[in-house]
N, C-alpha and C positions, 0 to 999 in steps of 0.2 A: 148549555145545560138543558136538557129537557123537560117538557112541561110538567110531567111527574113529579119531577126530582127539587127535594125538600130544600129553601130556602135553608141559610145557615143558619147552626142553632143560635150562635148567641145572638141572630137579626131575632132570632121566634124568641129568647126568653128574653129577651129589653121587650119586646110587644108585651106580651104577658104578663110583663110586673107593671108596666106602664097603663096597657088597659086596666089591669084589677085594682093599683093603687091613685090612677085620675091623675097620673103624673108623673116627668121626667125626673125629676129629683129626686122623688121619693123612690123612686125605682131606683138610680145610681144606688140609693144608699143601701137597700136592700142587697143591689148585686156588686157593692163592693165596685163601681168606676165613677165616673166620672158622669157629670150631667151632658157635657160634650160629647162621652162615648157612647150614651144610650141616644139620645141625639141622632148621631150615627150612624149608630146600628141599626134604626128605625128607619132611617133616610137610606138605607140599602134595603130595607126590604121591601118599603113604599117603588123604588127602582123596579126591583127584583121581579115584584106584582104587576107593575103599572096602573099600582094605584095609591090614593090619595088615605090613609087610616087614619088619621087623628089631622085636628085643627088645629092649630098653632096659637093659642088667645094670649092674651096679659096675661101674666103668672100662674097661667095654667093651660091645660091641653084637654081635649076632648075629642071623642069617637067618632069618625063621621061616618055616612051610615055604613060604608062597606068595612070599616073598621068593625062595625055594631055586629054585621054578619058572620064578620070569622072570628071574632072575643070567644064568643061563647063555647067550641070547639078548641080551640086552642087551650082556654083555661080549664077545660074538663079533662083535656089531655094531659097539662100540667098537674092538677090535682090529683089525676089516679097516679101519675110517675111518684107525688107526695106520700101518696098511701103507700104504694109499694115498698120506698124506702124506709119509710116507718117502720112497717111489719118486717121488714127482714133487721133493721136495727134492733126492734123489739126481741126475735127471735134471739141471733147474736148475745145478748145481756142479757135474757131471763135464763135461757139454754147453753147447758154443757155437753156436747156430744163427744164419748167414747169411743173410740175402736179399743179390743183389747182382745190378745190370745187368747182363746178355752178356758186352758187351767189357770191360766195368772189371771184370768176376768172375774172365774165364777171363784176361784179356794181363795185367791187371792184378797183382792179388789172390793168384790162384792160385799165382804162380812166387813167390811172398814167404811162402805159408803156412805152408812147411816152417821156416824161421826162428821162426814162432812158436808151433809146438806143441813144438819144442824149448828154448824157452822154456819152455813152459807145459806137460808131460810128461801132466797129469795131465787136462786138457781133451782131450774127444774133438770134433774141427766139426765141424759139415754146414754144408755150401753150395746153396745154389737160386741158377740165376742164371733169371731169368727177367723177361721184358716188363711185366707185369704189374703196379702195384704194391702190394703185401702189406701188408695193413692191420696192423703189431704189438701192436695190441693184443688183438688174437685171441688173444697166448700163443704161436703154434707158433714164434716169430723171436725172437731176443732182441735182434740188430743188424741194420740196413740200410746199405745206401749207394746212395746216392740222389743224382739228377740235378736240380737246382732252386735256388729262390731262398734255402734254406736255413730257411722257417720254415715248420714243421707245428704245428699245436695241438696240447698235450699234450706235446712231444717234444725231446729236450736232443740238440743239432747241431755238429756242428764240419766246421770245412773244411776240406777233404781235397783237391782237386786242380779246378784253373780247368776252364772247357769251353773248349777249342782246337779248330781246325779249318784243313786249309791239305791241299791237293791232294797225292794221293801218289799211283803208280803203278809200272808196271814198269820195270824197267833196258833190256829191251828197246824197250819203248815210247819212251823216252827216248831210246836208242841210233838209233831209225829216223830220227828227226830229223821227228818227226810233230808234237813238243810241243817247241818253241822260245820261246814268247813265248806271256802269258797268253790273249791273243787267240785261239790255237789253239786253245785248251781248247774252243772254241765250236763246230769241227767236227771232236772228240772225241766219244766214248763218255763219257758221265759217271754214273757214280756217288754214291748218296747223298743229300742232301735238300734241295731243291730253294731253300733261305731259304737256308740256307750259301752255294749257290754264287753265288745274286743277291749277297749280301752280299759275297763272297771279288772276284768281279768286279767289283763298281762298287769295292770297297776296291782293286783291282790296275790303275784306270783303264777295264777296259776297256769302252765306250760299248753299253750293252747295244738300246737303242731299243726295238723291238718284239720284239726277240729271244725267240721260245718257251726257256725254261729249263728244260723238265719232263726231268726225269734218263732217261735209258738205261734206270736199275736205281737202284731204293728200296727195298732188302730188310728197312729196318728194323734192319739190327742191322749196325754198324761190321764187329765183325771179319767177318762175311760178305762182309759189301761191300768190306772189304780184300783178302779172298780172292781175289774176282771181279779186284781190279786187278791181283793178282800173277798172275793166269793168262791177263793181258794182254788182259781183256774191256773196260779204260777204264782211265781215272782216277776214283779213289775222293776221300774229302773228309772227313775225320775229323781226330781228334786224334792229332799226332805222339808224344804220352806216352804212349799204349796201344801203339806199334808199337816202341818204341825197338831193341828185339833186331833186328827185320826189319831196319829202316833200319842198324843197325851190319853187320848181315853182306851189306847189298846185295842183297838179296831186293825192297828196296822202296827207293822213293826217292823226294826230297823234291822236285822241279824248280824252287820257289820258296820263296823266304826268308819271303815275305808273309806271316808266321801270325797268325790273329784270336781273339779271347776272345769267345765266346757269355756271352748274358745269364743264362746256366743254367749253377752248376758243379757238383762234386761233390761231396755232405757224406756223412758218416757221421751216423745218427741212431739214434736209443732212447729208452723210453719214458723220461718224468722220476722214476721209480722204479728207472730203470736206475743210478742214480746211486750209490746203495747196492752194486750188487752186484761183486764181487770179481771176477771173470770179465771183464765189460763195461771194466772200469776197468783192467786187464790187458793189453785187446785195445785200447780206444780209445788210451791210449796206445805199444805200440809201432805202430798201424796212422798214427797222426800222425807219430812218428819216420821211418815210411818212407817217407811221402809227403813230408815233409821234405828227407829226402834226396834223393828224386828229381826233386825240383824246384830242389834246388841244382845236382845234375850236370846237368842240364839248361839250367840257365841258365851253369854256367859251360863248359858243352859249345859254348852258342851263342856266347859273348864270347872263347871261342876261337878260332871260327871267324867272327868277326865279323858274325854274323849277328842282324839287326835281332829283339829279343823284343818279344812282347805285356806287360802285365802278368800275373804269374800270382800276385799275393799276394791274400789274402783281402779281401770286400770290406771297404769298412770298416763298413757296415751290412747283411745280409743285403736280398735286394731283398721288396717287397711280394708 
């Protein structure tokens, strides 16, 4: 071994607990061995050095002076490793970090938050909503929610909300009498992603043939693209459960009943060591409660108004 190269740790943490407590015993007991194995451990690193650190007395031990020399370094190094651990513990338990999609972060997620930091007084969030998706086991995220089949390696899943999609646009658009029958939609402004609309079409009858379907506007991101239809640039194509506010105050509106369920829904996901943590288990359950209920009022919203649902219950096996 080289002269650089660092004695073993557990010969340095028996020195460390043993210099700061003035003894071998009290040291075992702190690190959980034996007074034989701190002992030891110290007599290998007395070796290691070639030198002599503590004095061996009647039922006690003391520093000698090259012990006196390296204590001081040693336990400063100890005590910042102590800080550190701390603050990322601290971090851990006070902090919840988010990943979440665009539109299931901001329509979704975001108008429900305040419910659960009220709950939970003593967790500070952060939220990211972004495209991208964020690998957690990096550490910077402690939850996701996530668009897909429901199975990541490594990661404990639950479902949270079907993928929907059904044509929505302006009151005025609707009003001009431009958008009658699904057939119009075809020489509309569409918005949105181009497999929906094939899909929403040949599901609403209408004979598409050689029909080009390439969208107006693909901006990538729902509420964007809602945007654009509320400011009367198209019809958009998204999920009615991220808009529900809009569609209740007439801002937006549904022109057909026809709603379809993508092969991609929405789970919440964490790592399988999230399982453990107090925080995680906090949020995953009231963030199911909510999604719960909103897919109750939703469904009894449509059997009110007697409009035809998709399914929106979990699948019964997550897809490949």
């Amino acid at each position: 071994m080289s002269e650089s190269a660092l004695p073993s740790l557990s010969a340095i943490r028996a020195f460390e607990a043993a210099a700061r407590l003035g003894s071998f015993t009290r040291a075992a007991e702190e690190l959980d061995m034996t007074q034989a194995a701190v002992s030891y451990q110290i007599k290998r690193l007395e070796q290691r050095m070639g030198l002599v650190l503590f004095q061996r007395l009647p039922r006690k031990v003391a520093l000698t002076r090259d012990g006196e020399r390296l204590a001081p370094a040693v336990l400063d190094a100890f005590q910042a490793l102590r800080t550190a651990f701390a603050r990322s513990r601290e971090r851990a338990q006070s902090e919840l970090a988010i990943t979440a999609l665009p539109t299931l972060g901001a329509n979704w997620l975001v108008p429900r938050l305040g419910g659960f930091q009220l709950a939970q007084p003593q967790l500070a969030v952060r939220l990211d909503t972004s495209v991208p998706l964020i690998d957690l086991a990096q550490g910077e995220f402690d939850v996701s929610l996530r668009n897909g089949g429901g199975q990541w390696p490594g990661m404990e899943t639950h479902f949270l909300l079907p993928g929907l999609f059904v044509p929505l646009c302006s009151p005025a658009l609707l009003d001009s009498g431009a958008l009658r029958t699904p057939e119009d939609l075809l020489r509309l402004p569409r918005i949105g992603r181009e497999r929906w609309w094939r899909q929403w079409l040949d599901a609403a009858g209408v004979r598409l043939g050689e029909t080009p379907l390439k969208p107006a506007l693909d901006l990538g991101i729902e509420q964007y693209e809602v945007t654009a239809a509320m400011a009367g640039q198209g019809v958009a194509i998204t999920s009615p459960l991220f808009f529900r506010a809009e569609l209740a105050s007439g801002r937006l509106v549904q022109p057909f009943d026809l709603v379809l369920r993508d092969t991609r829904d929405y789970w919440l996901a964490y790592p399988e060591v999230g399982r453990a943590s107090a925080k995680i288990r906090a949020f995953r359950d009231w963030l199911l409660e909510q999604a719960r209920q909103d897919l109750n009022d939703w469904e009894a919203a449509g059997a009110a108004a007697g409009k035809p649902l998709p399914s929106i219950r979990p699948p019964a096996q997550p897809a490949q």
